[in-house]
N, C-alpha and C positions, 0 to 999 in steps of 0.2 A: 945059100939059102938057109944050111943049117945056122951057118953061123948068124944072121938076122933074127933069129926068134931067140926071145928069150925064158931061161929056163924058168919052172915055177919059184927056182932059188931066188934067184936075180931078179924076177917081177917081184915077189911078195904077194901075188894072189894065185890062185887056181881059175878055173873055170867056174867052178863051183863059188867061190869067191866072189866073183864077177857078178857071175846070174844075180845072187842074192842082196850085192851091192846095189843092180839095177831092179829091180822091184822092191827094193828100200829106196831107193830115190824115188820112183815112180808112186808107191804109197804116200812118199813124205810131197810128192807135186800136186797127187789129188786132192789132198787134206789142205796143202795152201790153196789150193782154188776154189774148195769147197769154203772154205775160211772168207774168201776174198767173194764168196758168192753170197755169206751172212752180212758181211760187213754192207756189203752193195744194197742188199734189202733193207738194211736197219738205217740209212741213211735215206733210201727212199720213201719210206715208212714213217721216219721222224718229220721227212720236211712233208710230208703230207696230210699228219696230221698239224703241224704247226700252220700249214693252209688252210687245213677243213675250220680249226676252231675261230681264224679271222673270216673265213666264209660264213659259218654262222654267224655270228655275230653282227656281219654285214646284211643278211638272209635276216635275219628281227629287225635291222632297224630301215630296212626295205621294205617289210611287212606294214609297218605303222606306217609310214612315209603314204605308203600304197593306201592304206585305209583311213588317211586323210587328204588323197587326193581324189581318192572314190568318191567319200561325201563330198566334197567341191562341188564333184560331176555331177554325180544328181543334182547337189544346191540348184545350178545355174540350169541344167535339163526341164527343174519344175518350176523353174522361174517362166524359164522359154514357153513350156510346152501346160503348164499348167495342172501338171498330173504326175505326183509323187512315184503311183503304182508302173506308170509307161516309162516314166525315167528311169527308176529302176530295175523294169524291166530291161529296155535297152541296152545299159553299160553293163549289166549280166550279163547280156545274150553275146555284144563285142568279148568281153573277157573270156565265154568262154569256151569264143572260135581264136582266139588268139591261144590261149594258152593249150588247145587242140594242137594247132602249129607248131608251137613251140615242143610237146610233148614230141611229135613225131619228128619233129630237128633233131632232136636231142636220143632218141630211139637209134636215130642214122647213126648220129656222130658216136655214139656208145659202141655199136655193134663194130665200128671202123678199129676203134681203139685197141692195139693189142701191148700187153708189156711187157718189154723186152729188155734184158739184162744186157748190154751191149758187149762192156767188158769181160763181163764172165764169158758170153759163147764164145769171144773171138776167142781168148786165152783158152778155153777147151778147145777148141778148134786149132790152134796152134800145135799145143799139146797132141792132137791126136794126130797130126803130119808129122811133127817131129817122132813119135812113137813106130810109127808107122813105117816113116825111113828107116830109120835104127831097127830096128826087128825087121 
């Protein structure tokens, strides 16, 4: 038994040695993940706004599309019905039980949404098994 262990000569570390080697790697493990948890958001971030700003853009030229297919509607409403005020009452009062709807779709769908770093938990989560064993 004795002869299996080796001396601190013949290692080249102590215990002390040791300890301070594994909380320098475990420092230098949190800072790559904390790094890799920057990196993950700035790539989210980028492509989200490179989405928002073709979403705008899409959102204006939806908008005019929308308010000339508006007056269409009334056009042919007061053609039908002979009454500028009733037609335009009408396609206001559809628009805005539709966009009612739509508001409280979109209330659902938001509240659902949560965002989640997929990469980064698992690899803390790995991290913190592996740690775990070893200690």
């Amino acid at each position: 038994m004795v002869e299996n262990k080796m001396s601190k000569a013949e290692s080249g570390f102590d215990l002390g040695q040791l300890i301070q080697k594994l909380f320098q790697d475990l420092s230098r493990l949190m800072q790559n993940e904390v790094q890799l948890l920057k990196i993950e958001l700035e790539e989210d971030l980028s492509k989200l706004m490179r989405g928002s700003i073709i979403l705008i853009i899409g959102i204006v030229f939806g908008f005019f599309a929308f308010g000339a297919l508006t007056v269409t509607l009334i056009a042919l409403l007061t053609k039908a019905l002979h009454s500028l005020i009733w037609s335009s009452l009408i396609v206001g009062i559809v628009y805005l039980i539709v966009g009612y709807i739509l508001i409280e779709i979109g209330k659902t769908k938001a509240r659902q949404a949560t965002p989640v770093l997929n990469e980064s938990i698992q690899e803390l989560q790995k991290d913190k098994d592996v740690i775990g064993k070893e200690l």
